[in-house]
C-alpha positions in Angstrom: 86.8 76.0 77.8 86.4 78.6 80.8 84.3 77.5 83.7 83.2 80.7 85.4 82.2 80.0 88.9 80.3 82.9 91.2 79.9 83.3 95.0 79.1 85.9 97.2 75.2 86.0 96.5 72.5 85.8 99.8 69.7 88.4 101.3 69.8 91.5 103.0 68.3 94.0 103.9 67.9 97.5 101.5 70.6 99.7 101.7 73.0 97.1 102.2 76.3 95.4 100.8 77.4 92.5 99.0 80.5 91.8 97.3 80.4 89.2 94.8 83.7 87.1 93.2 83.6 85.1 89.9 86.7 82.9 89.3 87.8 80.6 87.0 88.7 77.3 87.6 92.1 76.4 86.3 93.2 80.0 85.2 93.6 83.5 85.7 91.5 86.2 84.3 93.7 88.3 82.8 93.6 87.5 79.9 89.1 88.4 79.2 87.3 91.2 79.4 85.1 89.9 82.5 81.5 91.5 83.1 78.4 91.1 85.4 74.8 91.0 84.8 71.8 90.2 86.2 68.4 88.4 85.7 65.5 89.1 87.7 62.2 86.7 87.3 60.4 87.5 84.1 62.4 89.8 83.2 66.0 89.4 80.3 69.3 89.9 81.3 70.8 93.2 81.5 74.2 94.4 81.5 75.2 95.9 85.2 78.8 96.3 85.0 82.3 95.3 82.5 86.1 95.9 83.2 88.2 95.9 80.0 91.1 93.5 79.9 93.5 96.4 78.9 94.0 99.2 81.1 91.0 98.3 83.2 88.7 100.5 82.3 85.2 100.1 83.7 81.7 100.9 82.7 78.3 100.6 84.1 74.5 100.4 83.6 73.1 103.7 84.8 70.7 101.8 87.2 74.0 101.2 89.3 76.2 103.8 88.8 77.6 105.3 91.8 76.1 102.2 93.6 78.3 99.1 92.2 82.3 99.0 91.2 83.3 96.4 89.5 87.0 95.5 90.0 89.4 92.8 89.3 92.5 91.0 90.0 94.4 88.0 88.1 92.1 85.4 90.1 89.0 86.8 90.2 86.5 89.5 89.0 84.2 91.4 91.8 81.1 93.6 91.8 81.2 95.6 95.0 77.5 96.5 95.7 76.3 99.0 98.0 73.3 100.7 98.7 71.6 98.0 97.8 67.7 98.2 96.5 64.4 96.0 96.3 65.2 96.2 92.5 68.3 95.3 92.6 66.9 91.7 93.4 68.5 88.7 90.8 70.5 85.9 89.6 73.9 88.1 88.9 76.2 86.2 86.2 79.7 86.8 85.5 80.6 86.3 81.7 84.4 86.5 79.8 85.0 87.7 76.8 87.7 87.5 74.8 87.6 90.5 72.5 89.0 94.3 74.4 86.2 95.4 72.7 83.6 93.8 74.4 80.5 95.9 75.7 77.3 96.0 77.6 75.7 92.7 75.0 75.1 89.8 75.8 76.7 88.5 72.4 79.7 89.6 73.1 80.6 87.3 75.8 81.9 84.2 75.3 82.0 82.4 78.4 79.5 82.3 81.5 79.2 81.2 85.1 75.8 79.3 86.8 74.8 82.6 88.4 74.5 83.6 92.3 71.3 85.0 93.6 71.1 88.2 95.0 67.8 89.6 97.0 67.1 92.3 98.5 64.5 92.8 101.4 62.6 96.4 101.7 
């Protein structure tokens, strides 16, 4: 079992930065592809950002590219998010998976933290 904790969350103000940190208790990450996504009220969760746990490549929602980078070391996982918008406002998860060829689906993570909220004031 993989407990996923998140941290980093809290409010600002549009345009902004936050940089969020999942870790696991117990072990590295190395070893899962790791990605982020977020749930804003009344809405499902949507993919923002994943990091393979080969080579390290990364991919991201369109609705954050150029905005976020997701990045990682063998602790922990991060989401880097800058310019921040009004929309951007949710409960940001980080999930593990164990399969390389995990995506932008929710299915295809196997492992997920408690969630950190993010808002963003206009």
């Amino acid at each position: 079992q993989v407990q996923l904790v998140e941290s980093g969350g809290g409010l600002v103000q549009a345009g902004g930065s936050l940089r969020l940190s999942c870790a696991a208790s117990g072990r590295t990450l190395s070893s899962w592809t790791m990605g982020w996504f977020r749930q804003a009220p009344g809405k499902e969760r949507e993919f923002v950002a994943g990091i393979k746990r080969s080579g390290g490549s990364t991919y991201y929602a369109d609705s954050v590219k150029g905005r976020f980078t997701i990045s990682r070391d063998n602790a922990k996982a991060y989401l880097q998010m800058n310019s921040l918008k009004p929309e951007d406002t949710a409960v940001y998860y980080c999930a593990a998976a164990l399969w390389d060829s995990a995506s932008y689906y929710i299915y295809e993570y196997d492992y997920w933290g408690q969630g950190t909220q993010v808002t963003i004031s206009s």
